[in-house]
N, CA and C atoms as an extended XYZ file, in Angstrom:
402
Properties=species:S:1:pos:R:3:atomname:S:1:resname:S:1:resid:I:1 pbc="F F F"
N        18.304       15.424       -2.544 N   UNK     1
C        17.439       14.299       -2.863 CA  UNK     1
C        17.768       13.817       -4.268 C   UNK     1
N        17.805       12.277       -4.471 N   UNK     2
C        18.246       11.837       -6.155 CA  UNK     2
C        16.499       12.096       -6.994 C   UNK     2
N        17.030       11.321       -7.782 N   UNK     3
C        15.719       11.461       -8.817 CA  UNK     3
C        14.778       10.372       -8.318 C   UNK     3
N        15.368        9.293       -7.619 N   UNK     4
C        15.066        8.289       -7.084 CA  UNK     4
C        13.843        8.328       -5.733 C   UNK     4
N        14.361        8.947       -4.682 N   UNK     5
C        13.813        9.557       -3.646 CA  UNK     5
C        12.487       10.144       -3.868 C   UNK     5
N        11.690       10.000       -2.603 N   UNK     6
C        10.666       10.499       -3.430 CA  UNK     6
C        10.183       11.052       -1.729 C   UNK     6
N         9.465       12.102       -1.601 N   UNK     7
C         9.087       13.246       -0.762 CA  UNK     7
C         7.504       12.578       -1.253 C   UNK     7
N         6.698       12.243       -0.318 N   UNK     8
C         5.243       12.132       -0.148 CA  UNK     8
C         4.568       12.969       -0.139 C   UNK     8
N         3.223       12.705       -0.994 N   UNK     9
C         1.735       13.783       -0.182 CA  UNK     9
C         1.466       13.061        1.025 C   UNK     9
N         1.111       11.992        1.417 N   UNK    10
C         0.869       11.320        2.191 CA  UNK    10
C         1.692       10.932        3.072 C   UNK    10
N         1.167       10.030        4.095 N   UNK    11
C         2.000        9.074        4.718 CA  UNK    11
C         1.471        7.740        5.402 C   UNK    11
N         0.675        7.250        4.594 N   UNK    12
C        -0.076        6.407        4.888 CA  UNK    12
C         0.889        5.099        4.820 C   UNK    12
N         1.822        4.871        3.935 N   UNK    13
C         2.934        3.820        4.674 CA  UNK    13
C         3.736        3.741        5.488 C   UNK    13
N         3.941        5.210        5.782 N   UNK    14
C         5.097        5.417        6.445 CA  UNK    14
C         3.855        5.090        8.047 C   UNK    14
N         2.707        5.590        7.992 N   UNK    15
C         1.894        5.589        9.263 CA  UNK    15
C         1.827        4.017       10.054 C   UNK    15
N         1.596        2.865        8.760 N   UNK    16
C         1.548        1.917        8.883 CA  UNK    16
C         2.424        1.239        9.068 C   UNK    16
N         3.675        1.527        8.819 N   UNK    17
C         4.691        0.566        9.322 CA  UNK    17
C         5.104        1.495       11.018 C   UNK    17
N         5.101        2.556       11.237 N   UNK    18
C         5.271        3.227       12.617 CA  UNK    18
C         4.492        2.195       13.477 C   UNK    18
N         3.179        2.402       13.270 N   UNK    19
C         2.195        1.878       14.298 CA  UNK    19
C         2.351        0.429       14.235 C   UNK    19
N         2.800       -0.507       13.605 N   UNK    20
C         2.624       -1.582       13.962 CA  UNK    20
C         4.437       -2.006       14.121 C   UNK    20
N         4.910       -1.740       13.978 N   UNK    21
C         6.368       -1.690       14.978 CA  UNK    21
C         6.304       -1.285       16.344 C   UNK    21
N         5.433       -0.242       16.262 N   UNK    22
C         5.126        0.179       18.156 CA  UNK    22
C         4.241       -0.215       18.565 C   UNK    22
N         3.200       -1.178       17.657 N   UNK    23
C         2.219       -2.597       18.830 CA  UNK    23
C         2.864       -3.797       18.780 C   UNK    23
N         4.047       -3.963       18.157 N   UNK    24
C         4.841       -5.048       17.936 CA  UNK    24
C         5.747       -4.902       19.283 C   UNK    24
N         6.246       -3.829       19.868 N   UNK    25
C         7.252       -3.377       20.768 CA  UNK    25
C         9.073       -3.709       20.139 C   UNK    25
N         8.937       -3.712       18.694 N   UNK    26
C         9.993       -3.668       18.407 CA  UNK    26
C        11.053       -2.248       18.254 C   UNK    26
N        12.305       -2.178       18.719 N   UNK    27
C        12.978       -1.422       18.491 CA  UNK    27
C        13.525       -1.306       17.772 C   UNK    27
N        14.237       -0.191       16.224 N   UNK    28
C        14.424        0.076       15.148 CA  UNK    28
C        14.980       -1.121       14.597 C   UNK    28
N        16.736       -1.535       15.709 N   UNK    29
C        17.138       -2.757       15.255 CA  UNK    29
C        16.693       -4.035       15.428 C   UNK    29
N        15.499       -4.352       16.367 N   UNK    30
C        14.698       -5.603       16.271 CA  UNK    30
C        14.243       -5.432       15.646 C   UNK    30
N        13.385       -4.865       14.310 N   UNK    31
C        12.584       -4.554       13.534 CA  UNK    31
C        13.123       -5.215       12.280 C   UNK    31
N        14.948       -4.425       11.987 N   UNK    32
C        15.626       -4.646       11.332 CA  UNK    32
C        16.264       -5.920       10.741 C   UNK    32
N        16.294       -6.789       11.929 N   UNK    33
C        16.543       -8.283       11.927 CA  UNK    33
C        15.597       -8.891       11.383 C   UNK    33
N        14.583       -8.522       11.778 N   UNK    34
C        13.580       -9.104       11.255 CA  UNK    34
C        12.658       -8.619        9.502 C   UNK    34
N        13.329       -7.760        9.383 N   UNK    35
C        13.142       -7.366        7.795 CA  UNK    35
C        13.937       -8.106        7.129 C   UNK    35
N        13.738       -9.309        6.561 N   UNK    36
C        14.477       -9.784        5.907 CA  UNK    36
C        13.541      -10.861        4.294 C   UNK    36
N        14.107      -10.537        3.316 N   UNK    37
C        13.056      -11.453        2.499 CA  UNK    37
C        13.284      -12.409        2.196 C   UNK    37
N        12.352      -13.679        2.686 N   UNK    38
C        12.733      -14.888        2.472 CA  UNK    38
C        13.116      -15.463        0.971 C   UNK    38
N        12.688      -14.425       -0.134 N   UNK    39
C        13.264      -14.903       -0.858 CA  UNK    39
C        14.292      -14.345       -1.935 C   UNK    39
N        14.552      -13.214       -1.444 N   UNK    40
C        15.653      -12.865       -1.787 CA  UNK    40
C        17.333      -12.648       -1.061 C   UNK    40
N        17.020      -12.370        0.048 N   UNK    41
C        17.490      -12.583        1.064 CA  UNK    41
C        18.000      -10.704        1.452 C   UNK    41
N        17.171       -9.687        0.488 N   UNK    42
C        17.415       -8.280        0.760 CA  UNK    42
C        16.726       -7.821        2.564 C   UNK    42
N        17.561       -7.231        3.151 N   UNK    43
C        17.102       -6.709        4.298 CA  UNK    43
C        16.812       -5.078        4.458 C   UNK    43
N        15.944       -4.907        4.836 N   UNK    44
C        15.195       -3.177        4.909 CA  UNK    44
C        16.105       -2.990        6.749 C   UNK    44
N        17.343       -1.846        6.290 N   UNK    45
C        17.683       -1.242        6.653 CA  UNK    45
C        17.275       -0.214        8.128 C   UNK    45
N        17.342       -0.615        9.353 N   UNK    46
C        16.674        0.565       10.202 CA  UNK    46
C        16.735        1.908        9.566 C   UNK    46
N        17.830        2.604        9.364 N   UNK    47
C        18.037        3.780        8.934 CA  UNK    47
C        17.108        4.017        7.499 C   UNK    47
N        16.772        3.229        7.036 N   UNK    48
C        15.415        3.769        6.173 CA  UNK    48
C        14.314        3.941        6.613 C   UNK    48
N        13.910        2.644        7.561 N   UNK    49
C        12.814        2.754        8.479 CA  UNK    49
C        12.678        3.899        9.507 C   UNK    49
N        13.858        4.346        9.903 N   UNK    50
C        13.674        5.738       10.529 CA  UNK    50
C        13.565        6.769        9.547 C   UNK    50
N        13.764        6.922        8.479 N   UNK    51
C        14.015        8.091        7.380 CA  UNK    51
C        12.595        8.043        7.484 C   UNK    51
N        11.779        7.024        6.864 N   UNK    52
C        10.577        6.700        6.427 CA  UNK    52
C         9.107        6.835        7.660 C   UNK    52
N         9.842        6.640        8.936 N   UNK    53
C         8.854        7.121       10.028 CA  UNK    53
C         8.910        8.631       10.245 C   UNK    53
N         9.742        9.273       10.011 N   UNK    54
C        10.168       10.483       10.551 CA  UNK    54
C         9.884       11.288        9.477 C   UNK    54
N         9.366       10.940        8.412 N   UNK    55
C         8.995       11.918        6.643 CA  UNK    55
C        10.340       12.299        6.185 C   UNK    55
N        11.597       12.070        6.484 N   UNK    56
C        12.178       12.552        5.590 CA  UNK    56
C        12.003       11.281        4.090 C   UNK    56
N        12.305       11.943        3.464 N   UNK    57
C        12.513       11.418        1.720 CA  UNK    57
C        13.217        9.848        1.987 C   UNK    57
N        12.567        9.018        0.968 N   UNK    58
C        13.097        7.729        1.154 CA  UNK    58
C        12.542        7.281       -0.591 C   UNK    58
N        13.608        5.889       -0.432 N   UNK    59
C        13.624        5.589       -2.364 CA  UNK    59
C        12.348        4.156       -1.771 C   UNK    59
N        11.447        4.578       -2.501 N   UNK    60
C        10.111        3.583       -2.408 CA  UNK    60
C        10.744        2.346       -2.438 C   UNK    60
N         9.919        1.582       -2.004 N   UNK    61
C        10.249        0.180       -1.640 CA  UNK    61
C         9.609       -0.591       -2.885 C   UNK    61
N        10.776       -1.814       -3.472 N   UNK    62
C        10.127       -2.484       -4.318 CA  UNK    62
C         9.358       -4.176       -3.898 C   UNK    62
N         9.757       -4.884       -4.241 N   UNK    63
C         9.040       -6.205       -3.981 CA  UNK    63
C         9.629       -7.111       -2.837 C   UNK    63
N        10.911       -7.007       -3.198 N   UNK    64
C        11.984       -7.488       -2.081 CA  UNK    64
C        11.743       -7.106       -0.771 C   UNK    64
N        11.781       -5.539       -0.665 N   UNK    65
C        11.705       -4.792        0.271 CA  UNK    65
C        10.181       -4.955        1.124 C   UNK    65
N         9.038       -5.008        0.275 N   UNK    66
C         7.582       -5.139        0.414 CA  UNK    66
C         7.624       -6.602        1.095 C   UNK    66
N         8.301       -7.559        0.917 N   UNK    67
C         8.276       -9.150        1.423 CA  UNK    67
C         9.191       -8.647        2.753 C   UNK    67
N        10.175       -8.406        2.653 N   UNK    68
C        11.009       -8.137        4.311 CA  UNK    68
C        10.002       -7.373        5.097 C   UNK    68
N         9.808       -6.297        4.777 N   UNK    69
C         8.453       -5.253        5.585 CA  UNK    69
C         7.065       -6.387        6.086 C   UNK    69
N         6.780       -7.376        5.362 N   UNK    70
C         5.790       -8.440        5.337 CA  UNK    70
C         6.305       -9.334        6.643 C   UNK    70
N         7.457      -10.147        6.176 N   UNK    71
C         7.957      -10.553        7.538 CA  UNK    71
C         8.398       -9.977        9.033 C   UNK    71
N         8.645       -8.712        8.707 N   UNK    72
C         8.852       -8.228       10.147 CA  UNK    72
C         7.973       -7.571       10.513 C   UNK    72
N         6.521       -7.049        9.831 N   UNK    73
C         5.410       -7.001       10.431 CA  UNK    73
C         3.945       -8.036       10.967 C   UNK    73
N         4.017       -8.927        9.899 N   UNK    74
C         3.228       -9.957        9.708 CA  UNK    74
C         2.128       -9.441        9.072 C   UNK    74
N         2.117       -8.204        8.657 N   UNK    75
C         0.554       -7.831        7.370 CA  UNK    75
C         0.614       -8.445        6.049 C   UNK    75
N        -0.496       -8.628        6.042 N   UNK    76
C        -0.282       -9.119        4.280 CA  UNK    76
C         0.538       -8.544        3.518 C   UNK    76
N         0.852       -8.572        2.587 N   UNK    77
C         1.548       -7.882        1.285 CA  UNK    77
C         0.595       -6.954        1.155 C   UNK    77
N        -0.407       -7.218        0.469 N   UNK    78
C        -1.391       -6.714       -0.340 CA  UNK    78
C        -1.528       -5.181        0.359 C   UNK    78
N        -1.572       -5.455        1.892 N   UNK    79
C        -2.245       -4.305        2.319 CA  UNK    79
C        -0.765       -2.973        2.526 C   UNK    79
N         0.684       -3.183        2.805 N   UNK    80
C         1.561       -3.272        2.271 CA  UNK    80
C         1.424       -2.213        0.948 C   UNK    80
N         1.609       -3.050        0.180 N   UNK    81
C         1.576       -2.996       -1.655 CA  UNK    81
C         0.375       -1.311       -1.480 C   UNK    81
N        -1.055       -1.988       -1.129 N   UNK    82
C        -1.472       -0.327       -0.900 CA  UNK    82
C        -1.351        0.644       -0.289 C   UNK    82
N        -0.591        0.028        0.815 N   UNK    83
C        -0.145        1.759        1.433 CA  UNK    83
C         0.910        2.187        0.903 C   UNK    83
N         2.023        1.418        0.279 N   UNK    84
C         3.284        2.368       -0.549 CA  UNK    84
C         2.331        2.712       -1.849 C   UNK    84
N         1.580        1.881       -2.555 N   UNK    85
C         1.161        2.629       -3.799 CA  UNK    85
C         0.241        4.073       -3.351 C   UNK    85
N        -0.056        4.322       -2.167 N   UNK    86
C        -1.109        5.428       -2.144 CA  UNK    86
C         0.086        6.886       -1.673 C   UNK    86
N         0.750        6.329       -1.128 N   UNK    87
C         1.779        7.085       -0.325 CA  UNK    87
C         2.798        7.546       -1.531 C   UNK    87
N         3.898        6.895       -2.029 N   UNK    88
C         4.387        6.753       -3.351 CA  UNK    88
C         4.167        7.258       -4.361 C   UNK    88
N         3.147        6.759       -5.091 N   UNK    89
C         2.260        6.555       -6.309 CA  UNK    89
C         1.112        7.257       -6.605 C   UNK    89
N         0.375        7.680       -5.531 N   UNK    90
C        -0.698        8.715       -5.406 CA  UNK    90
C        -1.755        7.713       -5.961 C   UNK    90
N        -1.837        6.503       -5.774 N   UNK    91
C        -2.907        5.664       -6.035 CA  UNK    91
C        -4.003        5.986       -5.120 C   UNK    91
N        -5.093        6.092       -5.421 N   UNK    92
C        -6.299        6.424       -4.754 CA  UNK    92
C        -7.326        5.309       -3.803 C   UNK    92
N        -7.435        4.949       -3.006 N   UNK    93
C        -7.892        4.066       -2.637 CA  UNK    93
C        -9.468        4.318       -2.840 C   UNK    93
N       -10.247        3.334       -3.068 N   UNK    94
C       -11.701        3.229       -2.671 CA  UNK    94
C       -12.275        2.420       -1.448 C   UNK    94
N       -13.056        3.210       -0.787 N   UNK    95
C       -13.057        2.319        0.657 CA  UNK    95
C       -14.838        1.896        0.292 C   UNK    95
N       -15.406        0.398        0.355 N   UNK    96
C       -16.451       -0.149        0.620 CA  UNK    96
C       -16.483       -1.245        2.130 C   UNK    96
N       -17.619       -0.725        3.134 N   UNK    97
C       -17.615       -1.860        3.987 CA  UNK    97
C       -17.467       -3.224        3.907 C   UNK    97
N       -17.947       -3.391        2.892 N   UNK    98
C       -18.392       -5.170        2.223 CA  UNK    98
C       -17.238       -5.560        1.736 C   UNK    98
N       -16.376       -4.813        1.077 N   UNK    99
C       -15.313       -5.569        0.187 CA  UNK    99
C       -15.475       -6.060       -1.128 C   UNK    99
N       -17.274       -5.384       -1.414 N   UNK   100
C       -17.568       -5.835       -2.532 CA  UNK   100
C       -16.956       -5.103       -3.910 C   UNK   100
N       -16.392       -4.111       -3.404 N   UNK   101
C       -15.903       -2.903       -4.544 CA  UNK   101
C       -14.600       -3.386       -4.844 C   UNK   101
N       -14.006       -3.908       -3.814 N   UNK   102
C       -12.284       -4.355       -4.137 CA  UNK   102
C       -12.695       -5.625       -5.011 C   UNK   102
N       -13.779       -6.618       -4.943 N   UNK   103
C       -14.077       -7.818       -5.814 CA  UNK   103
C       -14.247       -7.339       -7.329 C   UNK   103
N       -15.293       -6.301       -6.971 N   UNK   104
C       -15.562       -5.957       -8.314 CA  UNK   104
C       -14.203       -5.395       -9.182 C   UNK   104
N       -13.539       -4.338       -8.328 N   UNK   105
C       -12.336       -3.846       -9.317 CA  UNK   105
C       -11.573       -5.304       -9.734 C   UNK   105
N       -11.165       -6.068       -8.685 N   UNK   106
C       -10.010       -7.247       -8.966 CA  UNK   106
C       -10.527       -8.259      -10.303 C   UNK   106
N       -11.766       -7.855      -10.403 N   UNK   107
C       -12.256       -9.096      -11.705 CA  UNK   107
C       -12.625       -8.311      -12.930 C   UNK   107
N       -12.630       -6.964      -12.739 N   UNK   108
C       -12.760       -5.903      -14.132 CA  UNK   108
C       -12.071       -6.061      -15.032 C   UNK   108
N       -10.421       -6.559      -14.892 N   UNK   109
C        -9.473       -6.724      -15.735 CA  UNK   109
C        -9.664       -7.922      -16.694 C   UNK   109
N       -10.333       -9.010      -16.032 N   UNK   110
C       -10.964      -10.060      -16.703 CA  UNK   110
C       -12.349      -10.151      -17.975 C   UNK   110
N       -12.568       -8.884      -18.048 N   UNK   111
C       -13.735       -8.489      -18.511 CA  UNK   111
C       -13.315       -7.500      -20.138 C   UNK   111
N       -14.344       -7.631      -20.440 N   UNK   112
C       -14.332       -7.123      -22.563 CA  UNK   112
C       -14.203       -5.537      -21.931 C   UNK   112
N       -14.243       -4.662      -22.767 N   UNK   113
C       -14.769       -3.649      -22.516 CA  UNK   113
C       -16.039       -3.302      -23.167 C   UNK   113
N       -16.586       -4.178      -23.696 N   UNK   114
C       -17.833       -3.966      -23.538 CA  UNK   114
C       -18.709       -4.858      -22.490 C   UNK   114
N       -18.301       -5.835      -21.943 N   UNK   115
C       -18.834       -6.163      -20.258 CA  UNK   115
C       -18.292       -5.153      -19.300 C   UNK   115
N       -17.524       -4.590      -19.249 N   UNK   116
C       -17.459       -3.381      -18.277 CA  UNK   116
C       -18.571       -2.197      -18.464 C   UNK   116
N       -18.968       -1.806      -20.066 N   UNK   117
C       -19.905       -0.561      -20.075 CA  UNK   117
C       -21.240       -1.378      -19.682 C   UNK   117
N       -21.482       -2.517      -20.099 N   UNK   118
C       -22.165       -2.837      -19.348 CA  UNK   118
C       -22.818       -3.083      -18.050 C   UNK   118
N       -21.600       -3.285      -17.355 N   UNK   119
C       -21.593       -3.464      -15.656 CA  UNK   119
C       -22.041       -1.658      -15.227 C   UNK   119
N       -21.147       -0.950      -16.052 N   UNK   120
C       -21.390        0.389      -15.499 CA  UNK   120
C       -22.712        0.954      -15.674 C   UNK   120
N       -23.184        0.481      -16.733 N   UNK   121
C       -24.720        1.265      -17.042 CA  UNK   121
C       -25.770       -0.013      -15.997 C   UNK   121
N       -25.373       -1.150      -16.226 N   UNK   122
C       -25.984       -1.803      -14.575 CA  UNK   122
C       -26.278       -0.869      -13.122 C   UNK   122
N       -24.468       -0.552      -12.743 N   UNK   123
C       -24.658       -0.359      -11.385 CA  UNK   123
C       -25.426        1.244      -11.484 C   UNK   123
N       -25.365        1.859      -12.754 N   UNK   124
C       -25.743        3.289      -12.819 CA  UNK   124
C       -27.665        3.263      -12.249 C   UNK   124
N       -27.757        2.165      -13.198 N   UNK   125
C       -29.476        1.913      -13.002 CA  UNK   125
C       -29.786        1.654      -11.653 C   UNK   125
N       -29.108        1.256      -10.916 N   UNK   126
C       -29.772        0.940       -8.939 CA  UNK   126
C       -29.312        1.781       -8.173 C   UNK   126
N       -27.886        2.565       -8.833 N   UNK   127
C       -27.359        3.652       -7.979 CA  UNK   127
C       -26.456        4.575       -8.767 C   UNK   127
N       -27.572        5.446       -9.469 N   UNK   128
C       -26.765        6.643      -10.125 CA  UNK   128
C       -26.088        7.098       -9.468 C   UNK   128
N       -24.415        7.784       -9.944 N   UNK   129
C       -23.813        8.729       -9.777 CA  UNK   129
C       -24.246        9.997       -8.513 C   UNK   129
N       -23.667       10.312       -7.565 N   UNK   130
C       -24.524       11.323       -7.028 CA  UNK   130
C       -23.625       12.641       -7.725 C   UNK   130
N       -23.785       13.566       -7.254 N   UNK   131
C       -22.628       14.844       -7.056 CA  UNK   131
C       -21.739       14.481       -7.120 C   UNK   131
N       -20.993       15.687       -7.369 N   UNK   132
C       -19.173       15.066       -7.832 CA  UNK   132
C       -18.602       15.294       -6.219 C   UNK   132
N       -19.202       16.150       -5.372 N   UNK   133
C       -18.573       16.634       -3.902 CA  UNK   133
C       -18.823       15.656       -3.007 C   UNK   133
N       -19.537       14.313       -3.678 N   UNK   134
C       -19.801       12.914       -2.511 CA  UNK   134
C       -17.997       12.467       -2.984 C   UNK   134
């Protein structure tokens, strides 16, 4: 393996591109044709896509690669972008029904840090912290 390569805890991208290639009914090299980025014009390789379904070690996918994977699945980027960052990257996801938690994180960056301790001692007041084992 290079330094490059990277061996997962997870496989939450690798899960997501499996399963929707096999509700797509595409086969490795129809898949392949169709990985292509419109704007770079880089194509994602079957033989990665099999490396990458099968867990062996694969060199994470960058933006290029994330837009071809986009076109030959039809998922957003975004959702994409979080399954290699969780898989990859060990980015942690937070799951809310509402979608109100992904709003709130996406506009935090826009904010002082003192409107953030604020927001936090807000949401603390209607819904303290529980246990650390929730």
């Amino acid at each position: 393996m290079t330094d490059k390569e990277v061996e997962p805890d997870t496989t939450e991208f690798a899960d997501l591109i499996r399963s929707r290639r096999a509700s797509l009914g595409l086969s490795l090299a129809a898949f392949e044709a169709r990985s292509v980025d419109p704007v770079t014009g880089v194509q994602v390789k079957s033989g990665w896509v099999h490396r990458l379904e099968t867990g062996e070690s694969v060199i994470p996918p960058k933006k290029p690669q994330l837009r071809a994977l986009q076109a030959a699945t039809g998922l957003p980027i975004e959702e994409l972008q979080r399954a290699a960052a969780v898989q990859f990257f060990g980015y942690e996801r937070v799951w809310a029904e509402s979608g109100e938690a992904s709003a709130l994180v996406r506009r935090a960056s826009h904010l002082t840090e003192d409107q953030r301790l604020q927001l936090l001692r807000l949401i603390d007041a209607f819904a303290p912290p529980g246990p650390s084992s929730e």
